[in-house]
N, CA, C and O atoms as CSV, one atom per row, in Angstrom:
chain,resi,resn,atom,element,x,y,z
A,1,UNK,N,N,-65.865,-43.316,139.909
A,1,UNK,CA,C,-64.584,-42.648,139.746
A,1,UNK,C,C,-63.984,-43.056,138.390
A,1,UNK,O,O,-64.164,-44.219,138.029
A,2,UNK,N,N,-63.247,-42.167,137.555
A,2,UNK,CA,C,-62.850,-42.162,136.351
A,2,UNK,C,C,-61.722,-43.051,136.487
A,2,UNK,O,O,-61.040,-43.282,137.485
A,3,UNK,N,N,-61.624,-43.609,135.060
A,3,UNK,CA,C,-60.135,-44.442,134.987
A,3,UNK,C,C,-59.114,-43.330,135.332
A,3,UNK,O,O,-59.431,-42.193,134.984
A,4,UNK,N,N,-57.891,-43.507,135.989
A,4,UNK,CA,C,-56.705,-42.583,136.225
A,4,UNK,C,C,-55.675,-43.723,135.537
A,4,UNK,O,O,-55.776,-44.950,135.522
A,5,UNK,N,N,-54.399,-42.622,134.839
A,5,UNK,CA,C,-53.247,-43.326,134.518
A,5,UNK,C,C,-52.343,-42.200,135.417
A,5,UNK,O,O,-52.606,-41.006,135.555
A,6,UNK,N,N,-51.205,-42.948,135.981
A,6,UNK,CA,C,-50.299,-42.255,136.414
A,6,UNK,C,C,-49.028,-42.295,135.822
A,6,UNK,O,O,-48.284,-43.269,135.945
A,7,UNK,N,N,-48.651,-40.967,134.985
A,7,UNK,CA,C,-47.192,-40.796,134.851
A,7,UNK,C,C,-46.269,-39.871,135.556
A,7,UNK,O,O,-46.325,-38.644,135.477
A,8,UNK,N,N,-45.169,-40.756,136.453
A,8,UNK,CA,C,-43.922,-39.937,137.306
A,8,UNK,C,C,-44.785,-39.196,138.072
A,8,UNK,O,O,-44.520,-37.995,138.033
A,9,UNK,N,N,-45.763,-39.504,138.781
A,9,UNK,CA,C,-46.656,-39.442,140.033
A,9,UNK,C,C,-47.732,-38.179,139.651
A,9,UNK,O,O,-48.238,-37.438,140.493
A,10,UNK,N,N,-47.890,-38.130,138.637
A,10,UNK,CA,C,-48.649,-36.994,137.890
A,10,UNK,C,C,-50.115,-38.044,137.485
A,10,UNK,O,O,-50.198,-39.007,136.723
A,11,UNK,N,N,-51.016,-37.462,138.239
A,11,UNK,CA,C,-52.295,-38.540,137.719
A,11,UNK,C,C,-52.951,-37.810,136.615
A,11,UNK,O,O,-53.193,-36.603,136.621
A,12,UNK,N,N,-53.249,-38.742,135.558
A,12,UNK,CA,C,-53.784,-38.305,134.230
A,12,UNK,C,C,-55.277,-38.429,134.032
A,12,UNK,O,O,-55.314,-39.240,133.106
A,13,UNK,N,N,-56.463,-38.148,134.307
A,13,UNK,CA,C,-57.850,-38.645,134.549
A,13,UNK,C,C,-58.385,-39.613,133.478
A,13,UNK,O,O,-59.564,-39.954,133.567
A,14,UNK,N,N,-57.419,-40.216,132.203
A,14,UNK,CA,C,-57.831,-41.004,131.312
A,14,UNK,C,C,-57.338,-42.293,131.264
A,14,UNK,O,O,-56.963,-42.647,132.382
A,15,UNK,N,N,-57.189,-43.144,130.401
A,15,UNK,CA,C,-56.496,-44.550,130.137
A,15,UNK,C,C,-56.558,-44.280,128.899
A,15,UNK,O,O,-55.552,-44.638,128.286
A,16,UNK,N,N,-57.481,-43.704,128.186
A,16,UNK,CA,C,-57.398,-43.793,126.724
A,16,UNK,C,C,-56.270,-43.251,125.599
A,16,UNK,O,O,-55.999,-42.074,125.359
A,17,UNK,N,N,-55.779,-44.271,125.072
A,17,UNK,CA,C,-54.554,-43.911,124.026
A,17,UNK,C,C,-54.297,-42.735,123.367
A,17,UNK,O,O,-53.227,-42.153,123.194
A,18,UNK,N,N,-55.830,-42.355,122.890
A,18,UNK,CA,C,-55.518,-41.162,121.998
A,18,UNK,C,C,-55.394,-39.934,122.808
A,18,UNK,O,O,-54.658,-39.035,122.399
A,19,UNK,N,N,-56.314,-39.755,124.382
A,19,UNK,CA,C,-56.021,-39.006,125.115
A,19,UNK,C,C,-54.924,-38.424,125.750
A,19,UNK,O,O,-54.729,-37.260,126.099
A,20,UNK,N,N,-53.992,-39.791,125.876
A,20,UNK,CA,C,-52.559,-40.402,126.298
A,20,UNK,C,C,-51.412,-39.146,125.554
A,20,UNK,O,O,-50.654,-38.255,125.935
A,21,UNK,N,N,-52.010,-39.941,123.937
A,21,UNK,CA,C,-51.137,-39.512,123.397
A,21,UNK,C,C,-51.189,-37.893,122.706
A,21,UNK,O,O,-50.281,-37.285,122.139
A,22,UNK,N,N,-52.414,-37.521,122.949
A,22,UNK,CA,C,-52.678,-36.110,122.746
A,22,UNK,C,C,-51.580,-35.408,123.755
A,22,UNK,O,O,-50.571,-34.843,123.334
A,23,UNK,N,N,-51.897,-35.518,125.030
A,23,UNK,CA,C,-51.309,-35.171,126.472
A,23,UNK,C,C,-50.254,-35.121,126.161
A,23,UNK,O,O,-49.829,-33.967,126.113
A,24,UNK,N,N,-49.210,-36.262,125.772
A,24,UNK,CA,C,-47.863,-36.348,125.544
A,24,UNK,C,C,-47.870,-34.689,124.577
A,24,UNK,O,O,-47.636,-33.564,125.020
A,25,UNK,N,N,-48.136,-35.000,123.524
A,25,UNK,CA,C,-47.982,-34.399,122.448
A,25,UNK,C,C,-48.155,-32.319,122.829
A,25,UNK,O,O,-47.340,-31.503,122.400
A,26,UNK,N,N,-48.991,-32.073,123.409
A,26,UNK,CA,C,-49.015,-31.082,124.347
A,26,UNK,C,C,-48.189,-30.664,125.030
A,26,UNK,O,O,-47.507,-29.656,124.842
A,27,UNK,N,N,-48.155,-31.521,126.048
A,27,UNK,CA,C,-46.655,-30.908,126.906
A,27,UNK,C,C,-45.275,-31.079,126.509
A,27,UNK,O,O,-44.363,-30.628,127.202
A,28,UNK,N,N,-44.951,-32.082,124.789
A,28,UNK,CA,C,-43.501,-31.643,124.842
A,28,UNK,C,C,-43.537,-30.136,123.783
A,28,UNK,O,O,-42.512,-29.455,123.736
A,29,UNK,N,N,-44.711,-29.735,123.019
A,29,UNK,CA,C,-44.775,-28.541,121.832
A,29,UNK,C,C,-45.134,-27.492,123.202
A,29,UNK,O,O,-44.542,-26.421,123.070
A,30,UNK,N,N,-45.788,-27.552,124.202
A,30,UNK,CA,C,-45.861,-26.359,125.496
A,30,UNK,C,C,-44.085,-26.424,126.125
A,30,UNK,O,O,-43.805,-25.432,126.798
A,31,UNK,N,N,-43.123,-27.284,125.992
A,31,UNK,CA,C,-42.024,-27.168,126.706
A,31,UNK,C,C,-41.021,-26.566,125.794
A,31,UNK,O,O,-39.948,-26.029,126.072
A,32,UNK,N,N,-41.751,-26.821,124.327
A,32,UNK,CA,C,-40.520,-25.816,123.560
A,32,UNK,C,C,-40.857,-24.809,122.842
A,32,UNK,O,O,-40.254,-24.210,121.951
A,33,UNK,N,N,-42.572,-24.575,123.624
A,33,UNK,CA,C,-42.860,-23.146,123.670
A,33,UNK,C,C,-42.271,-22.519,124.857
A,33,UNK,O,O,-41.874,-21.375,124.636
A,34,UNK,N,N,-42.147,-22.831,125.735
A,34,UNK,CA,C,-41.086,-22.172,126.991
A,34,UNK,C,C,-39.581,-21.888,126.516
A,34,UNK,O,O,-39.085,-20.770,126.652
A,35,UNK,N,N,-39.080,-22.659,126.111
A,35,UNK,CA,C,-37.754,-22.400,125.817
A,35,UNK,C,C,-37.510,-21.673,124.638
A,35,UNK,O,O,-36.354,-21.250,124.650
A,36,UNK,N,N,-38.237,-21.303,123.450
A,36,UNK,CA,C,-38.345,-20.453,122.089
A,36,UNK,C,C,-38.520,-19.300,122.977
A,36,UNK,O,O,-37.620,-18.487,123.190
A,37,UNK,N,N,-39.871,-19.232,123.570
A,37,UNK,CA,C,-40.422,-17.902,124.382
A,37,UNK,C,C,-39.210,-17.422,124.914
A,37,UNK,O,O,-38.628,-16.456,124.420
A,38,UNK,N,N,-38.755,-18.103,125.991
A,38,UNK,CA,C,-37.794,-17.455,126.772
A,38,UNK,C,C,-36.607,-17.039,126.027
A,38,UNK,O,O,-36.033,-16.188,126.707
A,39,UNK,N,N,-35.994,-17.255,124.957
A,39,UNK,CA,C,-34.917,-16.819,123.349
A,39,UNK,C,C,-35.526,-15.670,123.192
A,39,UNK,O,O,-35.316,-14.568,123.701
A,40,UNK,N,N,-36.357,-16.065,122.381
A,40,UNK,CA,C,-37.022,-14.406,121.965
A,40,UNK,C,C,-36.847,-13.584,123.326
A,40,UNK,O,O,-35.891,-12.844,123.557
A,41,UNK,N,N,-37.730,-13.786,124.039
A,41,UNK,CA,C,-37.867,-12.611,125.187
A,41,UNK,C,C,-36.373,-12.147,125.383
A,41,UNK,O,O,-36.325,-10.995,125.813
A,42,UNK,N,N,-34.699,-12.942,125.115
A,42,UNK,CA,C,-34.179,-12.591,126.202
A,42,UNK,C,C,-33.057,-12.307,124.839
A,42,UNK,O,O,-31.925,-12.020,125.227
A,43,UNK,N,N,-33.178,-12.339,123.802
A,43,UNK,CA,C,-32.386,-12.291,123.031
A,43,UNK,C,C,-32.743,-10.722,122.130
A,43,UNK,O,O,-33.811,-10.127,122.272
A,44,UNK,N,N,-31.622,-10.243,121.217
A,44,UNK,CA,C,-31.895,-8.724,121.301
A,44,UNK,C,C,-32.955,-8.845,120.329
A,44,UNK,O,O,-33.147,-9.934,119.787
A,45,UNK,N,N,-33.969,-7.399,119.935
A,45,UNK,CA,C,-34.482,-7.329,119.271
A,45,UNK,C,C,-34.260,-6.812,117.934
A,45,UNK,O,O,-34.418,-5.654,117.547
A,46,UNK,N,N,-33.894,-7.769,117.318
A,46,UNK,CA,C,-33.558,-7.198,115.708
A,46,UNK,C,C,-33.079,-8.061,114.758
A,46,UNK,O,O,-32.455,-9.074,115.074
A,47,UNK,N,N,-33.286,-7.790,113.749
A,47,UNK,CA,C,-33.251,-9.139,112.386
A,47,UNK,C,C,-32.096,-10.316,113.342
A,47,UNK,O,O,-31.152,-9.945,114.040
A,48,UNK,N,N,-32.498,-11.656,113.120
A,48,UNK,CA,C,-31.917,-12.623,112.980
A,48,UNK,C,C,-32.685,-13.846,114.307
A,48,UNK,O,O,-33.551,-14.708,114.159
A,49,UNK,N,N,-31.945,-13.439,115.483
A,49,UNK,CA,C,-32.719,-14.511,116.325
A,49,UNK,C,C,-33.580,-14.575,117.143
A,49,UNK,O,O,-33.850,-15.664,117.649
A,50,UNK,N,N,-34.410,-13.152,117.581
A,50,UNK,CA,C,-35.394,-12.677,118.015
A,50,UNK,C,C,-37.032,-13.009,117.283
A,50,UNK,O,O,-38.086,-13.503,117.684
A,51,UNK,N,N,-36.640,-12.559,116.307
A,51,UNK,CA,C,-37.591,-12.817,115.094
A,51,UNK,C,C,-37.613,-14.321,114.649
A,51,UNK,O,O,-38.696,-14.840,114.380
A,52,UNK,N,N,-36.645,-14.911,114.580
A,52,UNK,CA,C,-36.903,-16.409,114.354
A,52,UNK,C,C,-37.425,-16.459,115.367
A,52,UNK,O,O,-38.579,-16.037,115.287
A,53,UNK,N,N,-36.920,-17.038,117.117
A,53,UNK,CA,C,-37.432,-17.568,117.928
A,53,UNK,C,C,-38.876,-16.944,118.291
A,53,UNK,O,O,-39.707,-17.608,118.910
A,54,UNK,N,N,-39.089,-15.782,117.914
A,54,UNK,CA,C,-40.725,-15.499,118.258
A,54,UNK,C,C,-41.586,-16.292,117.162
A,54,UNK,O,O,-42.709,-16.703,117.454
A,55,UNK,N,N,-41.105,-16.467,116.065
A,55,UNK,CA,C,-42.149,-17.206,114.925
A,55,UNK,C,C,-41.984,-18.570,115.205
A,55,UNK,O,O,-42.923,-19.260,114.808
A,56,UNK,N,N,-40.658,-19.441,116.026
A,56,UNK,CA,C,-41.014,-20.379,116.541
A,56,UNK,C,C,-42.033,-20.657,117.271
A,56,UNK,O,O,-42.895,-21.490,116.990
A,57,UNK,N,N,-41.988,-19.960,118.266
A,57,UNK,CA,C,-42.771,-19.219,119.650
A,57,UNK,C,C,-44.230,-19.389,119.031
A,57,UNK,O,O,-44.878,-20.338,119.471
A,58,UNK,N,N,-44.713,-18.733,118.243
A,58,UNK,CA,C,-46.022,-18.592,117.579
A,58,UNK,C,C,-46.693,-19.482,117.236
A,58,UNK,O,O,-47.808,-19.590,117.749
A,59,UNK,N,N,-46.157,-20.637,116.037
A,59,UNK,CA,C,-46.122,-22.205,115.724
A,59,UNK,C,C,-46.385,-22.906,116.643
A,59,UNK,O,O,-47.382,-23.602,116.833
A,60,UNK,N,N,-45.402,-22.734,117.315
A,60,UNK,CA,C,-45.693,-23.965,118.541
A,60,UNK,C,C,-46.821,-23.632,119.339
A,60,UNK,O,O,-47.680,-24.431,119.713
A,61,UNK,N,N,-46.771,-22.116,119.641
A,61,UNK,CA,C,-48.574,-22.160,120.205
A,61,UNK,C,C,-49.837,-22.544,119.608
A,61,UNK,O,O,-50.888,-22.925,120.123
A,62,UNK,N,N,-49.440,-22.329,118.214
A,62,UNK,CA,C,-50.711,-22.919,117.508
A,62,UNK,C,C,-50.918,-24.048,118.178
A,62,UNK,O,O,-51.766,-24.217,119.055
A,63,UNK,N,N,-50.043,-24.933,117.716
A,63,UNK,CA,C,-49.884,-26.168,118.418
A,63,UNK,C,C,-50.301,-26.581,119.379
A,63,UNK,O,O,-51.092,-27.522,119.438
A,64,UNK,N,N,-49.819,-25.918,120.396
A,64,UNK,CA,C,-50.232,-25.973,122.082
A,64,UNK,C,C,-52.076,-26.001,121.788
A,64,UNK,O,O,-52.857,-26.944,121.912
A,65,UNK,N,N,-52.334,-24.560,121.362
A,65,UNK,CA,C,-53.819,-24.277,121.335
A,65,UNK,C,C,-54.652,-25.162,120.585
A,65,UNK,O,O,-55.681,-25.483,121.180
A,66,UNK,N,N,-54.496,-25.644,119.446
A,66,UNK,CA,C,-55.011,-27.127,119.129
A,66,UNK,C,C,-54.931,-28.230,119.963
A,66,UNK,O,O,-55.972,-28.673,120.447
A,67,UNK,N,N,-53.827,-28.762,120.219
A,67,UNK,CA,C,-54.023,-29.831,120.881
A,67,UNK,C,C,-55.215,-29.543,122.614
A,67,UNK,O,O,-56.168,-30.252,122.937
A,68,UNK,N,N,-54.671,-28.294,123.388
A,68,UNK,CA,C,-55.139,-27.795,124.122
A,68,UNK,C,C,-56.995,-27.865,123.866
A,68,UNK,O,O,-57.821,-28.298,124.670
A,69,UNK,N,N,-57.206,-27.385,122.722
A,69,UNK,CA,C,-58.678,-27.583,122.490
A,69,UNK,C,C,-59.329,-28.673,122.261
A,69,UNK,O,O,-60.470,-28.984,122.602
A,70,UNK,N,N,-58.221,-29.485,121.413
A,70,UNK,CA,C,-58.819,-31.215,121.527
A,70,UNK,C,C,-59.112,-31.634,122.459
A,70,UNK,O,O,-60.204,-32.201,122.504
A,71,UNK,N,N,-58.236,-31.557,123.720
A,71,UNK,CA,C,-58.108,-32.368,124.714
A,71,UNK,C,C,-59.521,-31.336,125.435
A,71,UNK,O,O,-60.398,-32.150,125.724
A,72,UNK,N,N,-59.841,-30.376,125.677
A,72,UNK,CA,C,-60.552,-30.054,126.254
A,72,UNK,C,C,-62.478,-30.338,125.230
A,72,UNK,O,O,-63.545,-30.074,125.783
A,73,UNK,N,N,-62.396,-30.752,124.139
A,73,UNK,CA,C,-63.359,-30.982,123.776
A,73,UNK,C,C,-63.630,-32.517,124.311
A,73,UNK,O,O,-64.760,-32.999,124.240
A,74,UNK,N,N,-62.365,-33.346,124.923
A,74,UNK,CA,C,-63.129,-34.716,124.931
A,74,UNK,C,C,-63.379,-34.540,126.352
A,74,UNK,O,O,-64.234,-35.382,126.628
A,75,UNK,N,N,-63.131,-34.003,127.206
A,75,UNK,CA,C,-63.410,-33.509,128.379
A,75,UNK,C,C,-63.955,-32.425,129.015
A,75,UNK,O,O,-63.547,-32.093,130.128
A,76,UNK,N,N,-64.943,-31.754,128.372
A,76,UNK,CA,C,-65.485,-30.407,128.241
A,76,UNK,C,C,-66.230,-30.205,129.674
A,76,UNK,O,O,-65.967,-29.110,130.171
A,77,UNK,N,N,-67.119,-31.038,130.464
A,77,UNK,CA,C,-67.214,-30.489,131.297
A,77,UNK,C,C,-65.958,-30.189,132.694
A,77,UNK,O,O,-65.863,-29.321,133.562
A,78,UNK,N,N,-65.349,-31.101,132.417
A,78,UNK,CA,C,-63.850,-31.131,133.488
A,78,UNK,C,C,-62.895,-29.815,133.107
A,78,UNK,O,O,-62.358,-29.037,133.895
A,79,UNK,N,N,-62.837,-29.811,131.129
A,79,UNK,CA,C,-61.389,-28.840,131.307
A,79,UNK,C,C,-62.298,-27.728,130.374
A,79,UNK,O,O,-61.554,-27.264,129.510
A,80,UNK,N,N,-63.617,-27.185,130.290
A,80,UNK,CA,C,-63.698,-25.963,129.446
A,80,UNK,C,C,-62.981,-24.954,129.574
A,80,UNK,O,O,-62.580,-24.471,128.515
A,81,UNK,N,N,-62.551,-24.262,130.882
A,81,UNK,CA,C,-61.778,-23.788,131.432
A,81,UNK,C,C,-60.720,-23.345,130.976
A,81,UNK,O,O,-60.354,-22.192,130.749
A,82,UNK,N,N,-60.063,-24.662,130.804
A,82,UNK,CA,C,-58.422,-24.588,130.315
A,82,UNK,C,C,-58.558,-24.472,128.694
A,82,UNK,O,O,-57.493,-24.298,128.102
A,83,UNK,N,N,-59.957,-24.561,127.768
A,83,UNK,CA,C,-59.767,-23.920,126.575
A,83,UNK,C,C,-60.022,-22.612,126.825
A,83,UNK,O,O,-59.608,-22.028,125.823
A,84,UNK,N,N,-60.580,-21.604,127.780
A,84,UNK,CA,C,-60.744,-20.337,127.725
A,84,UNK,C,C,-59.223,-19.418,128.155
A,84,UNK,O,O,-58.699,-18.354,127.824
A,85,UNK,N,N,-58.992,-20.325,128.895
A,85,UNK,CA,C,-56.974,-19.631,129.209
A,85,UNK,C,C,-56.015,-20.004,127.886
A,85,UNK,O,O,-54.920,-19.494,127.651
A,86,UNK,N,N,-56.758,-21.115,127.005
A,86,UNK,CA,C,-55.450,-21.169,125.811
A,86,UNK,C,C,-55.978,-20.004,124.594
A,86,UNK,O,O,-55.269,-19.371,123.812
A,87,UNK,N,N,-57.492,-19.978,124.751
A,87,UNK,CA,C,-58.073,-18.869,123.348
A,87,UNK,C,C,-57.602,-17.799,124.137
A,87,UNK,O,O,-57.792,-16.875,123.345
A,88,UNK,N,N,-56.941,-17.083,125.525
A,88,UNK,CA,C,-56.588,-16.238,126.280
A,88,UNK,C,C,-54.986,-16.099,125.179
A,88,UNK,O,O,-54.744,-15.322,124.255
A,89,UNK,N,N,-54.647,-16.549,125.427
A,89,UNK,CA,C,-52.943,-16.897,125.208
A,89,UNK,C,C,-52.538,-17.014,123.334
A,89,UNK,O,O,-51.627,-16.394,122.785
A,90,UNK,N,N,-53.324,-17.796,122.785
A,90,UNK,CA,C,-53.376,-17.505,121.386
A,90,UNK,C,C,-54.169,-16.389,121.096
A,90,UNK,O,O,-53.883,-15.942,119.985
A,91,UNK,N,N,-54.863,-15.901,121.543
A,91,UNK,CA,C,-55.316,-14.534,121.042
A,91,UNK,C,C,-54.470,-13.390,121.015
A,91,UNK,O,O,-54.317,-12.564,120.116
A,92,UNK,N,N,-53.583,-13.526,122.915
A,92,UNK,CA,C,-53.118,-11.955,122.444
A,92,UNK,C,C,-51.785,-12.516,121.830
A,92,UNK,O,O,-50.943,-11.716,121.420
A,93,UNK,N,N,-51.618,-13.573,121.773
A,93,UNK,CA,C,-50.154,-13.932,120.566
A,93,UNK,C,C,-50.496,-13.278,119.162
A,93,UNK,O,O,-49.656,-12.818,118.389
A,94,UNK,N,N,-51.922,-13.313,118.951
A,94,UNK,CA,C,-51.961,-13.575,117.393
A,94,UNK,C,C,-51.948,-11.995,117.065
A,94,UNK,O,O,-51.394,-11.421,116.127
A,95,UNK,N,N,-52.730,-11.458,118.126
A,95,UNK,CA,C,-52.832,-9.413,118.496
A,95,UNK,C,C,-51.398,-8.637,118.239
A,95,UNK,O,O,-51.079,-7.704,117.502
A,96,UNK,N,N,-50.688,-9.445,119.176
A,96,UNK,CA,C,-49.042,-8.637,119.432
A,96,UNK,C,C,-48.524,-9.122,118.024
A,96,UNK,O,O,-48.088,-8.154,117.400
A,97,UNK,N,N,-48.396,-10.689,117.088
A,97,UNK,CA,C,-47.720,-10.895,116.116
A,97,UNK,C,C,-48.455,-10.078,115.183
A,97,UNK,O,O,-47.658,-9.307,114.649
A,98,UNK,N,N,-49.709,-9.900,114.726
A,98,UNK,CA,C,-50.490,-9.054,113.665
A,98,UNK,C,C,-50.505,-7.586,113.916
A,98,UNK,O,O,-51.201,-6.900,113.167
A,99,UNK,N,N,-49.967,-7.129,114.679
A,99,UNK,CA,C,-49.544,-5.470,115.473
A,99,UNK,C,C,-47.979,-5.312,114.526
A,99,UNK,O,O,-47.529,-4.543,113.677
A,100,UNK,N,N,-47.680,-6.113,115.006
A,100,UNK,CA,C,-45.941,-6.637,114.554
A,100,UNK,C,C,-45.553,-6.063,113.027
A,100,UNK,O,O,-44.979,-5.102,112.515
A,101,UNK,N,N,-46.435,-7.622,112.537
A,101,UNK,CA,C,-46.380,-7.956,110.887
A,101,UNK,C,C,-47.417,-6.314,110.295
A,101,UNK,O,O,-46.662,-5.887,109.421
A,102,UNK,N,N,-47.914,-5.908,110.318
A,102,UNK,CA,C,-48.755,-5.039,109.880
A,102,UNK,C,C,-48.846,-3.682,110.577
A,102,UNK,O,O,-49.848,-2.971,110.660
A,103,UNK,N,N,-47.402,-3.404,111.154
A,103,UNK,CA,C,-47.369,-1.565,111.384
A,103,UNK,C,C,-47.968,-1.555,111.886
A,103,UNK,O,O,-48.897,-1.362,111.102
A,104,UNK,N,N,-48.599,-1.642,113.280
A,104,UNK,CA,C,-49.778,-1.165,113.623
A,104,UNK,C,C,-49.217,0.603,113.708
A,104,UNK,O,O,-48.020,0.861,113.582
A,105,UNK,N,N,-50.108,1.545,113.901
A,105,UNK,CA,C,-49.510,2.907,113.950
A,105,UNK,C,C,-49.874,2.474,115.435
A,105,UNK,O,O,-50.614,1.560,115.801
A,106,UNK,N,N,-48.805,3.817,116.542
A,106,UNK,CA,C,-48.897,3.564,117.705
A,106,UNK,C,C,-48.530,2.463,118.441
A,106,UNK,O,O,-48.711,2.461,119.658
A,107,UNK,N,N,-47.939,1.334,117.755
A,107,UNK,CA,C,-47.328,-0.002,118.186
A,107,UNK,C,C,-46.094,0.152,119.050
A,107,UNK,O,O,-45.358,0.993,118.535
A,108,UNK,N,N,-45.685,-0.249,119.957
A,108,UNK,CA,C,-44.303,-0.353,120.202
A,108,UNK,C,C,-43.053,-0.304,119.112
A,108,UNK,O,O,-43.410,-0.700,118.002
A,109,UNK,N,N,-42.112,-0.030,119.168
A,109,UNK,CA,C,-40.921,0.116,118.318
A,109,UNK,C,C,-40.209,-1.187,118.905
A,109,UNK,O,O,-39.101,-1.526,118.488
């Protein structure tokens, strides 16, 4: 059985620092991808804070999706998985923002 660390009753399958601190680093850039996301989504669409908070939104997924892929390369047979749901999620981010930035014809207004 693997080393486990437990944080706030959440078991972590590692001990290792850099794993540790990857993890950290993940879920606080995924928590203020929730809260950018949810701005944009709920705020109007048109020059000023829509458009900022979606290019926040975007950044921070990079983010998410890097760290997301690190962590799943040191654990590849446990989390391959969870890199195929983040290349899921940065892909159609990068689809809908490059639709966006570049006219797509036929795009949403």
């Amino acid at each position: 059985m693997p080393a486990v660390t437990v944080i706030a009753g959440i078991e972590i399958p590692s001990t290792s620092p850099v794993f540790l601190t990857l993890v950290g680093f993940h879920v606080l850039v995924g928590l203020a991808c929730v809260v950018t996301g949810a701005g944009a989504m709920l705020s109007r669409k048109s020059p000023g804070r829509h458009p900022g908070l979606g290019a926040a939104y975007y950044w921070g997924l990079v983010a998410v999706f890097t760290s997301a892929s690190a962590l799943a390369v040191m654990r590849w047979q446990e989390d391959y998985h969870l890199f195929l749901l983040g290349m899921g999620s940065f892909t159609a981010a990068f689809i809908g923002r490059s639709a966006r930035r570049q006219r797509w014809q036929g795009w949403a207004r």
